[in-house]
CHARMM internal coordinates of N, CA and C (Angstrom, degrees):
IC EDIT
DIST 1 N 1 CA 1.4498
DIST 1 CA 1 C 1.5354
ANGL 1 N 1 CA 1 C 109.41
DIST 1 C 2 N 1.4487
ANGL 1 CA 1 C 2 N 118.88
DIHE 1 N 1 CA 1 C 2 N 116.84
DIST 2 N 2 CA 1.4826
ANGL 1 C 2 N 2 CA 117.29
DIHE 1 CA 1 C 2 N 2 CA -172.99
DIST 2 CA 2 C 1.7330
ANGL 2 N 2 CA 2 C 100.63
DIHE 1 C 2 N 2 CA 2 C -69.95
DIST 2 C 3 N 1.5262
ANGL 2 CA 2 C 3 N 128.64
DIHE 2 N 2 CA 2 C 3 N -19.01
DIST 3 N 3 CA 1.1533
ANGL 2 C 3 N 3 CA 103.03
DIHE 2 CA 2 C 3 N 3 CA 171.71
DIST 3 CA 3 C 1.5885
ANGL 3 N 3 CA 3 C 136.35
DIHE 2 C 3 N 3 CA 3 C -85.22
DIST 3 C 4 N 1.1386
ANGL 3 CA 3 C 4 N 111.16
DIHE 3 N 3 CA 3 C 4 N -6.27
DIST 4 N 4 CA 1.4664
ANGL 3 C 4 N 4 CA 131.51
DIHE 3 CA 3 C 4 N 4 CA 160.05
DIST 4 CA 4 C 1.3637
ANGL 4 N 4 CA 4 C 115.80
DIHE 3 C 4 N 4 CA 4 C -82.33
DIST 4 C 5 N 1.4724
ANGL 4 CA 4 C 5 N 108.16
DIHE 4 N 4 CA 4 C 5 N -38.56
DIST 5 N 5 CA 1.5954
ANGL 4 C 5 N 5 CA 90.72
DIHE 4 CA 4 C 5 N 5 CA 168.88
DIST 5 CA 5 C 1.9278
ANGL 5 N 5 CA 5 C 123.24
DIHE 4 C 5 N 5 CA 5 C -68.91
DIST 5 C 6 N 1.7065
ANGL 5 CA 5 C 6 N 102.36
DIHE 5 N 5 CA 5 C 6 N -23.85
DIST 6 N 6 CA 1.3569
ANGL 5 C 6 N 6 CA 105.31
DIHE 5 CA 5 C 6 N 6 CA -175.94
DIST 6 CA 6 C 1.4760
ANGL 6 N 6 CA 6 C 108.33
DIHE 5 C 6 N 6 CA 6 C -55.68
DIST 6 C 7 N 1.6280
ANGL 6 CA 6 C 7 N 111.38
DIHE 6 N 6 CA 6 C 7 N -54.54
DIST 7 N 7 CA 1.0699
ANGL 6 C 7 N 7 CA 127.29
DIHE 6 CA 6 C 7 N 7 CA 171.54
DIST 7 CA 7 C 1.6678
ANGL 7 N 7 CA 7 C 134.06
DIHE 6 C 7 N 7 CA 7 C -51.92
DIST 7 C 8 N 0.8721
ANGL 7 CA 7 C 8 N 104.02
DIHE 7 N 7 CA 7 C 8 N -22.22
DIST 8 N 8 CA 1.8561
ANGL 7 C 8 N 8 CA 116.81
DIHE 7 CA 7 C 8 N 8 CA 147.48
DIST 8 CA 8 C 1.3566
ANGL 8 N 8 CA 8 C 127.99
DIHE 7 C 8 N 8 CA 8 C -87.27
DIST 8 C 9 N 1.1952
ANGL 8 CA 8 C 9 N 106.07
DIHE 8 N 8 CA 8 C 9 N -22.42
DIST 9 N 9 CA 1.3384
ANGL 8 C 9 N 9 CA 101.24
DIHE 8 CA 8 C 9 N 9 CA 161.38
DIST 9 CA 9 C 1.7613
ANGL 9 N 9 CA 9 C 116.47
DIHE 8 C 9 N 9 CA 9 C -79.40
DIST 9 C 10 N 1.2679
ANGL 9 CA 9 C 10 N 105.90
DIHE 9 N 9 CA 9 C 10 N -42.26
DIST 10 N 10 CA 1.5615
ANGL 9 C 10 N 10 CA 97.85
DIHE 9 CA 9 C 10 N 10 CA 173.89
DIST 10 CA 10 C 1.3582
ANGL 10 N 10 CA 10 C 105.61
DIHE 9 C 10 N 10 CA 10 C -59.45
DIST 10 C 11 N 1.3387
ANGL 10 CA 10 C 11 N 136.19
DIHE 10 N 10 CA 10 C 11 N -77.10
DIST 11 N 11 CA 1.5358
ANGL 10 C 11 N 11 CA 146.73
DIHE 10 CA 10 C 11 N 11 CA 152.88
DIST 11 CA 11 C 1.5580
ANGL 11 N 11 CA 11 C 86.08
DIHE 10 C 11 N 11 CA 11 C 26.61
DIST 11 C 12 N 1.6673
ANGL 11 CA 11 C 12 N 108.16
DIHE 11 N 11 CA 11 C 12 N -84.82
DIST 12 N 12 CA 1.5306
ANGL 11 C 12 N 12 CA 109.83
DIHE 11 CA 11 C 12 N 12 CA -156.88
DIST 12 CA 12 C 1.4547
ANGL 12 N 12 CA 12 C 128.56
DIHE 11 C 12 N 12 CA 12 C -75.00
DIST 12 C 13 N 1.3102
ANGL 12 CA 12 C 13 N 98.66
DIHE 12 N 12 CA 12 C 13 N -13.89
DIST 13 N 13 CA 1.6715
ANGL 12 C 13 N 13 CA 113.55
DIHE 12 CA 12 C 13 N 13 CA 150.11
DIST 13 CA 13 C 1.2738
ANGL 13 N 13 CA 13 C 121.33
DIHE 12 C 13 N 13 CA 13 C -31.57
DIST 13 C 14 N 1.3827
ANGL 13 CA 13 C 14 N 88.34
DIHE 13 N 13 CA 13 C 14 N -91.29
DIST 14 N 14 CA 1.9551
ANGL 13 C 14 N 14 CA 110.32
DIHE 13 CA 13 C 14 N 14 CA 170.56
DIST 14 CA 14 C 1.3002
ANGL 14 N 14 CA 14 C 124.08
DIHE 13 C 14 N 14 CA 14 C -27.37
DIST 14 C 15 N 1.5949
ANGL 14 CA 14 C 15 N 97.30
DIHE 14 N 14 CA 14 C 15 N -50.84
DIST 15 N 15 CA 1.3663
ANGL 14 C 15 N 15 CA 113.53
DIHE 14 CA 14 C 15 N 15 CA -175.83
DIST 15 CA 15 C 1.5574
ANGL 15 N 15 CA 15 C 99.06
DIHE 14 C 15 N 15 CA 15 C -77.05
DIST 15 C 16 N 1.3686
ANGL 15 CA 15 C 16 N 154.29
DIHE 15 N 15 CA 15 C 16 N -34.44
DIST 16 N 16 CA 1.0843
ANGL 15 C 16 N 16 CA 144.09
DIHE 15 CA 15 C 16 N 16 CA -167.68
DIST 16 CA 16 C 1.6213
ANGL 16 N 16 CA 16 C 98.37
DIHE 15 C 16 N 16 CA 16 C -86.00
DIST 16 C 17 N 1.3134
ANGL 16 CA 16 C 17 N 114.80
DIHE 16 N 16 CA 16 C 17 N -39.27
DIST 17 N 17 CA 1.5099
ANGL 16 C 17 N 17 CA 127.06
DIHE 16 CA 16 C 17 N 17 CA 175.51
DIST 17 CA 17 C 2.2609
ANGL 17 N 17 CA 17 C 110.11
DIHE 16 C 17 N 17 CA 17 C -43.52
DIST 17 C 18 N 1.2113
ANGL 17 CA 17 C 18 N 87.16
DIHE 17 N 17 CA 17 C 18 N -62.49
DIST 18 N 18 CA 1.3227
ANGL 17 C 18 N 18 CA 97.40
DIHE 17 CA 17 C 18 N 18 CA -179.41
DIST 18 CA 18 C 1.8313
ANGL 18 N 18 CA 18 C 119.54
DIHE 17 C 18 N 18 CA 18 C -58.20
DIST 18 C 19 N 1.4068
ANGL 18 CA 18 C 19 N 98.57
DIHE 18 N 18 CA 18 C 19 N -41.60
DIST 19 N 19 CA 1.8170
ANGL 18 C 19 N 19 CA 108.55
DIHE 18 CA 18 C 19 N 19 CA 159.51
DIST 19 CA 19 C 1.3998
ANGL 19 N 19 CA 19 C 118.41
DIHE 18 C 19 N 19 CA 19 C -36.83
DIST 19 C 20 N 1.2998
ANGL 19 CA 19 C 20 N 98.99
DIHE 19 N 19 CA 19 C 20 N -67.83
DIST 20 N 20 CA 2.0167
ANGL 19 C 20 N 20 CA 114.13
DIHE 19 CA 19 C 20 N 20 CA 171.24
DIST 20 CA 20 C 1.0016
ANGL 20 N 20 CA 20 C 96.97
DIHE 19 C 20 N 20 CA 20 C 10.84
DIST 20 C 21 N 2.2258
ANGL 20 CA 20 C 21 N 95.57
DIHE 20 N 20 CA 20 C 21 N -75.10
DIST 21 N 21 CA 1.4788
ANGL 20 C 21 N 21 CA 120.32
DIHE 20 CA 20 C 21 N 21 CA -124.40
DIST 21 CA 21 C 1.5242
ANGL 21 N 21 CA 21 C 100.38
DIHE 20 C 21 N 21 CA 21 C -87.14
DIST 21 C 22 N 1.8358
ANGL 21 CA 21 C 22 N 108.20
DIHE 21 N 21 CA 21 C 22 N -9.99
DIST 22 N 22 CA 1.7067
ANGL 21 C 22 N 22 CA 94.01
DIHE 21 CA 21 C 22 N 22 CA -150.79
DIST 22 CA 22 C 2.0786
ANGL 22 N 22 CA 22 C 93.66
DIHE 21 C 22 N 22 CA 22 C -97.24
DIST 22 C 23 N 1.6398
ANGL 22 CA 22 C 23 N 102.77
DIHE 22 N 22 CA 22 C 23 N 144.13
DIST 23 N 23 CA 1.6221
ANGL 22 C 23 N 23 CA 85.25
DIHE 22 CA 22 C 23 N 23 CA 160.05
DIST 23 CA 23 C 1.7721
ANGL 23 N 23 CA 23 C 132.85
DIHE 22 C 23 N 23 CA 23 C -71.11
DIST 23 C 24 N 1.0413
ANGL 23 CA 23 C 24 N 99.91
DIHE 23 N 23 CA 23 C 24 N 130.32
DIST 24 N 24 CA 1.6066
ANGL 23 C 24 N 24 CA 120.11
DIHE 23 CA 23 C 24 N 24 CA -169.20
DIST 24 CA 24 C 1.4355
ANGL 24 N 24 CA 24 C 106.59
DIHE 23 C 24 N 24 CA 24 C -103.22
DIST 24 C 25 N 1.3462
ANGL 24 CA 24 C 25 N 114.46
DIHE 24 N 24 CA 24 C 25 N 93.16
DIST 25 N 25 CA 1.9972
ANGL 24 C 25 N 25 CA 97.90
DIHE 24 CA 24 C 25 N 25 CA 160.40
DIST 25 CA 25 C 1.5936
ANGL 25 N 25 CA 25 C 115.43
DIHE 24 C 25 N 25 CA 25 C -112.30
DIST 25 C 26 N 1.3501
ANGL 25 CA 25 C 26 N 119.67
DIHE 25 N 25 CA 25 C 26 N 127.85
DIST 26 N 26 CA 1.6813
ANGL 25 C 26 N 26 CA 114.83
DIHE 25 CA 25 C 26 N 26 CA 11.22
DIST 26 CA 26 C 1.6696
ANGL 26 N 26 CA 26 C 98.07
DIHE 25 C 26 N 26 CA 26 C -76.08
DIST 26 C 27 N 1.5574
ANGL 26 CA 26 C 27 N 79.63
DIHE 26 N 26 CA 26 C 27 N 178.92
DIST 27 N 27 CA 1.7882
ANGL 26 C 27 N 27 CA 79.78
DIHE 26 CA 26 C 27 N 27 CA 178.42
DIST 27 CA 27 C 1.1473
ANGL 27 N 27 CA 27 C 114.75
DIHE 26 C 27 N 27 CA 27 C -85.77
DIST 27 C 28 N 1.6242
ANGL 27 CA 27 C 28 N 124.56
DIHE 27 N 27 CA 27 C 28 N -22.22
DIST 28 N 28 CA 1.5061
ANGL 27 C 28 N 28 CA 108.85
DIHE 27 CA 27 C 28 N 28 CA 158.23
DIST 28 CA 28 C 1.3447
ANGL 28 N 28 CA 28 C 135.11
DIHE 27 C 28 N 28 CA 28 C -63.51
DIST 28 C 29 N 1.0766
ANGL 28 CA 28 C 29 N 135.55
DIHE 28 N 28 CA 28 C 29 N 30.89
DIST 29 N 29 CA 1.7919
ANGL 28 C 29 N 29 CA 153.48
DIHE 28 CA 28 C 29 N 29 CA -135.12
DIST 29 CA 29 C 1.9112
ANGL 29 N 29 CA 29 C 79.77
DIHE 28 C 29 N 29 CA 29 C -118.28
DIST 29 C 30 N 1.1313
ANGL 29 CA 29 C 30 N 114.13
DIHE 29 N 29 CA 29 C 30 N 110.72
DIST 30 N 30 CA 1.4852
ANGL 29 C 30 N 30 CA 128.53
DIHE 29 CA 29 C 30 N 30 CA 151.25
DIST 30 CA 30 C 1.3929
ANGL 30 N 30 CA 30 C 97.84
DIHE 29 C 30 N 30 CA 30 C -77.25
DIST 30 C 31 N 1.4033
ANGL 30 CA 30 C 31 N 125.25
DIHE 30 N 30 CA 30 C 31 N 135.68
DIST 31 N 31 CA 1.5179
ANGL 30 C 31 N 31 CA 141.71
DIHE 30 CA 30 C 31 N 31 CA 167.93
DIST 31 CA 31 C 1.5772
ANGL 31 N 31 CA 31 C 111.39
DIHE 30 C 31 N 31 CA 31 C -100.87
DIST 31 C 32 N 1.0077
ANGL 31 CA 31 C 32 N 113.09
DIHE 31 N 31 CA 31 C 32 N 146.77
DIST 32 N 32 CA 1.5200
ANGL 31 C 32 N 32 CA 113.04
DIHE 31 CA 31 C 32 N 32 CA 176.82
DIST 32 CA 32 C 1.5580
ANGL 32 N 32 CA 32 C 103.23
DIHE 31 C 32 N 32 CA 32 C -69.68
DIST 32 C 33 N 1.4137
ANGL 32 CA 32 C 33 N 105.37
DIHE 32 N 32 CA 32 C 33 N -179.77
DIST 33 N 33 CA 1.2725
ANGL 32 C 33 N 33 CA 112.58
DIHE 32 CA 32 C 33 N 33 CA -179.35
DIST 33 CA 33 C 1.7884
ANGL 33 N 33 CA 33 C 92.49
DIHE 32 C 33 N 33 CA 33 C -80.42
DIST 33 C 34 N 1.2705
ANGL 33 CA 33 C 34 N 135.54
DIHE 33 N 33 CA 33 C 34 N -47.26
DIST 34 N 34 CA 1.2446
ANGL 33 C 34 N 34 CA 131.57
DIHE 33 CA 33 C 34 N 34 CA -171.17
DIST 34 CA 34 C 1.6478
ANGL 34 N 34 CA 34 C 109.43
DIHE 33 C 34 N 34 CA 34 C -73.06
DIST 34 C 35 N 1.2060
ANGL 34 CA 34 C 35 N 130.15
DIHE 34 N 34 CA 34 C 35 N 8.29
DIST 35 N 35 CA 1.7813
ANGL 34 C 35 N 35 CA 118.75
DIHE 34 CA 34 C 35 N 35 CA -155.14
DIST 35 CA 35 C 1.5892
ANGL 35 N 35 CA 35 C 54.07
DIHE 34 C 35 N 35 CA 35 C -137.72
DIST 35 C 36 N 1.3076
ANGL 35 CA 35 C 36 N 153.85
DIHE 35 N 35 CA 35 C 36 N -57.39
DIST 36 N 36 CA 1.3640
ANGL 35 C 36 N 36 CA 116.10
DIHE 35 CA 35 C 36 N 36 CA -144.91
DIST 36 CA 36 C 1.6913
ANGL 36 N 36 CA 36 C 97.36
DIHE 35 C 36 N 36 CA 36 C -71.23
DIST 36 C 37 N 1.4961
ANGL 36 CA 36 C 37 N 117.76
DIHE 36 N 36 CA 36 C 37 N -46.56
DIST 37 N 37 CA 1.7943
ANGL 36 C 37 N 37 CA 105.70
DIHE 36 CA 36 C 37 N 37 CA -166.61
DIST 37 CA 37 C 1.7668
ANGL 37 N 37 CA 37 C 91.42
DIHE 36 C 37 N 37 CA 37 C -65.19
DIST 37 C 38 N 1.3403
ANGL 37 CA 37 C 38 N 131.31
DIHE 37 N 37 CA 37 C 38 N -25.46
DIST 38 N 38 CA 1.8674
ANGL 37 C 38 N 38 CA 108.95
DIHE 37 CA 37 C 38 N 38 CA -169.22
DIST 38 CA 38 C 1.9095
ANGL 38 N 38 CA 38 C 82.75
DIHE 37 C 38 N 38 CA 38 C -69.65
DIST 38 C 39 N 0.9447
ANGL 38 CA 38 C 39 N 139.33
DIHE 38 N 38 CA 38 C 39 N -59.62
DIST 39 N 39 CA 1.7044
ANGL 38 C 39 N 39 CA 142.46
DIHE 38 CA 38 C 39 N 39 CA -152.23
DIST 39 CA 39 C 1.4038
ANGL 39 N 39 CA 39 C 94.13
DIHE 38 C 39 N 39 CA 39 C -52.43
DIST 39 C 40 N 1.3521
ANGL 39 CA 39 C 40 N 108.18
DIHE 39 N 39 CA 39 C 40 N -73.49
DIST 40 N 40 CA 1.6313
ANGL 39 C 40 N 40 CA 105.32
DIHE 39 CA 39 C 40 N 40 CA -176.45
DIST 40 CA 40 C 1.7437
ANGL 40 N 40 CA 40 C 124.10
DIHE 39 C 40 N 40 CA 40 C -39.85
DIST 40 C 41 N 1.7632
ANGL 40 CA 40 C 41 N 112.49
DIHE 40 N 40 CA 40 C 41 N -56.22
DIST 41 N 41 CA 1.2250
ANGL 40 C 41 N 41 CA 110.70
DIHE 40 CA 40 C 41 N 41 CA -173.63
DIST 41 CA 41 C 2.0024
ANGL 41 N 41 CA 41 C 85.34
DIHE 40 C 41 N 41 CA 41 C -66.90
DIST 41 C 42 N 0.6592
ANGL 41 CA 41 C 42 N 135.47
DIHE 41 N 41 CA 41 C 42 N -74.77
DIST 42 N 42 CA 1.9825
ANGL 41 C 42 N 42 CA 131.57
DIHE 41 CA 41 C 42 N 42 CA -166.57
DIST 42 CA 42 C 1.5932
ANGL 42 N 42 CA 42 C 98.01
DIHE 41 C 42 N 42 CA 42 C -23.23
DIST 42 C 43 N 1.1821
ANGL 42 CA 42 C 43 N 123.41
DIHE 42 N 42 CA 42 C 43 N -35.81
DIST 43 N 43 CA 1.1523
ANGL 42 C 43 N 43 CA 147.52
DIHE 42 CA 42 C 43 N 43 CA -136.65
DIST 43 CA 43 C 1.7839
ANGL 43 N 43 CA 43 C 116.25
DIHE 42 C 43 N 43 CA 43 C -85.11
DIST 43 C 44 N 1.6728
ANGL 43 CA 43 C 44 N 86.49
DIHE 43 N 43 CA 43 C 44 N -53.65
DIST 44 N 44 CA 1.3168
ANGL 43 C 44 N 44 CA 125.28
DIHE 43 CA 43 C 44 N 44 CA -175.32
DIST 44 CA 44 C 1.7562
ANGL 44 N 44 CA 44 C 113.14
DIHE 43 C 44 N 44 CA 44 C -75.59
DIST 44 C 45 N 1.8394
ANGL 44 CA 44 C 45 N 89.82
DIHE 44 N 44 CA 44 C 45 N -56.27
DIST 45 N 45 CA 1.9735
ANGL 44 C 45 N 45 CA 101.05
DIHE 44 CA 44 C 45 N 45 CA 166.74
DIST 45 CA 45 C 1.3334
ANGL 45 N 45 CA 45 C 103.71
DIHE 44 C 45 N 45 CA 45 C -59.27
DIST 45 C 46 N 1.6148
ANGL 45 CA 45 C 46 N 137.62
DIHE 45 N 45 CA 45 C 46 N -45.89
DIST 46 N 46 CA 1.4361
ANGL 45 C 46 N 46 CA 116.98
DIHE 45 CA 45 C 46 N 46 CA -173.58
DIST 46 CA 46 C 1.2311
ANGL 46 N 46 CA 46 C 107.50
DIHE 45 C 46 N 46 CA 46 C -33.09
DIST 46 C 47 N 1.7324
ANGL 46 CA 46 C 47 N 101.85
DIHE 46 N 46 CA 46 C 47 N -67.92
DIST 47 N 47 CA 1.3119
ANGL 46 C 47 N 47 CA 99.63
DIHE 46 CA 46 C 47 N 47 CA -179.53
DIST 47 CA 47 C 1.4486
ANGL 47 N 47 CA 47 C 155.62
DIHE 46 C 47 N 47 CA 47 C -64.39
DIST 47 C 48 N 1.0579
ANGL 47 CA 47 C 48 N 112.44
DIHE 47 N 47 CA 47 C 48 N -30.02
DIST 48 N 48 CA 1.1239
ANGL 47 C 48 N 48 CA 115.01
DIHE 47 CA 47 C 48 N 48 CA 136.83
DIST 48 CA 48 C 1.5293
ANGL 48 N 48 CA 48 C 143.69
DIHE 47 C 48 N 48 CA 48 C -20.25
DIST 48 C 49 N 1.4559
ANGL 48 CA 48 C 49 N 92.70
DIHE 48 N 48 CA 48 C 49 N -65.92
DIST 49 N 49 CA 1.8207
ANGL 48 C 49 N 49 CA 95.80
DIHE 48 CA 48 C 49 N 49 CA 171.65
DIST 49 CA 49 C 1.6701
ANGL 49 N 49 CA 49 C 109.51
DIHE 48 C 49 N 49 CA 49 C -72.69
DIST 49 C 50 N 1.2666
ANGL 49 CA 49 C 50 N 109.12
DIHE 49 N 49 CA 49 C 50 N -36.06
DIST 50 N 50 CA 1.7203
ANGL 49 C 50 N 50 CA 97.27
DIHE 49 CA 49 C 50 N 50 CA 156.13
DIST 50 CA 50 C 1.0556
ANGL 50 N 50 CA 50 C 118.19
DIHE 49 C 50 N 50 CA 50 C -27.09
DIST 50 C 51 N 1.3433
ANGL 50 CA 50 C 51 N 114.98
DIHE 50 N 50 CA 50 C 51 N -66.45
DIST 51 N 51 CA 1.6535
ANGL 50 C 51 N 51 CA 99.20
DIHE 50 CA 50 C 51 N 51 CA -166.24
DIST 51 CA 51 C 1.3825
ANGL 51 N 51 CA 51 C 116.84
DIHE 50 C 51 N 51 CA 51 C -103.11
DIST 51 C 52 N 1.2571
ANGL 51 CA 51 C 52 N 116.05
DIHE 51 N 51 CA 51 C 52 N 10.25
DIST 52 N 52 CA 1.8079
ANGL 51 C 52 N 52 CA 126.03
DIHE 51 CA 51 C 52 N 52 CA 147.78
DIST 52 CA 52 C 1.4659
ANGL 52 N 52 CA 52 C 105.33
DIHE 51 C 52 N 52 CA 52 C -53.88
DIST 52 C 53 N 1.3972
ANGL 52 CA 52 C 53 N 105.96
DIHE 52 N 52 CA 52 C 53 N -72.77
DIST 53 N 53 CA 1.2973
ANGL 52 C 53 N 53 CA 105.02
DIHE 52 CA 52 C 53 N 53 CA 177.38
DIST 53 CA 53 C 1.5596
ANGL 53 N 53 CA 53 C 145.69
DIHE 52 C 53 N 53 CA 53 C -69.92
DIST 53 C 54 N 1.7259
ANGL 53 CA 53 C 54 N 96.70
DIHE 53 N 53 CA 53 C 54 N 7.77
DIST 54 N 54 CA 1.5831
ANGL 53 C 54 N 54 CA 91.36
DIHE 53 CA 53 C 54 N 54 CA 174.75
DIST 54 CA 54 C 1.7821
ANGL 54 N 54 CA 54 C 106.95
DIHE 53 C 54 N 54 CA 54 C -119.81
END
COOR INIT
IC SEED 1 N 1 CA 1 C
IC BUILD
C-alpha cells in the first residue's frame, strides 16, 4: 500500500531526524525506533529539571 509505505517513510525521517539531535555514545550507536522516543523523553526531563533546578 503506497499509503503506508509513505507514512513509514515519513515515520523514519522524523525518527532519524530526532537521532541527529539526541547524544549517542558511541556515536555510531543506531537506536531503535523505541530506545530513540524512551532516550529523547529521558532526555528531554534531564533537561528540564536542569533548569528547574538551577
Amino acid at each position: 500500500n503506497d499509503r503506508e509505505r509513505n507514512r513509514m517513510h515519513h515515520l523514519n525521517a522524523a525518527l532519524d531526524e530526532l537521532r541527529s539531535v539526541l547524544p549517542t555514545f558511541p556515536d555510531d550507536t543506531k537506536l531503535t525506533k523505541i530506545e530513540t522516543l524512551r532516550f529523547a523523553y529521558n532526555y528531554i526531563w534531564a533537561l528540564s529539571e536542569t533548569l528547574r533546578l538551577a
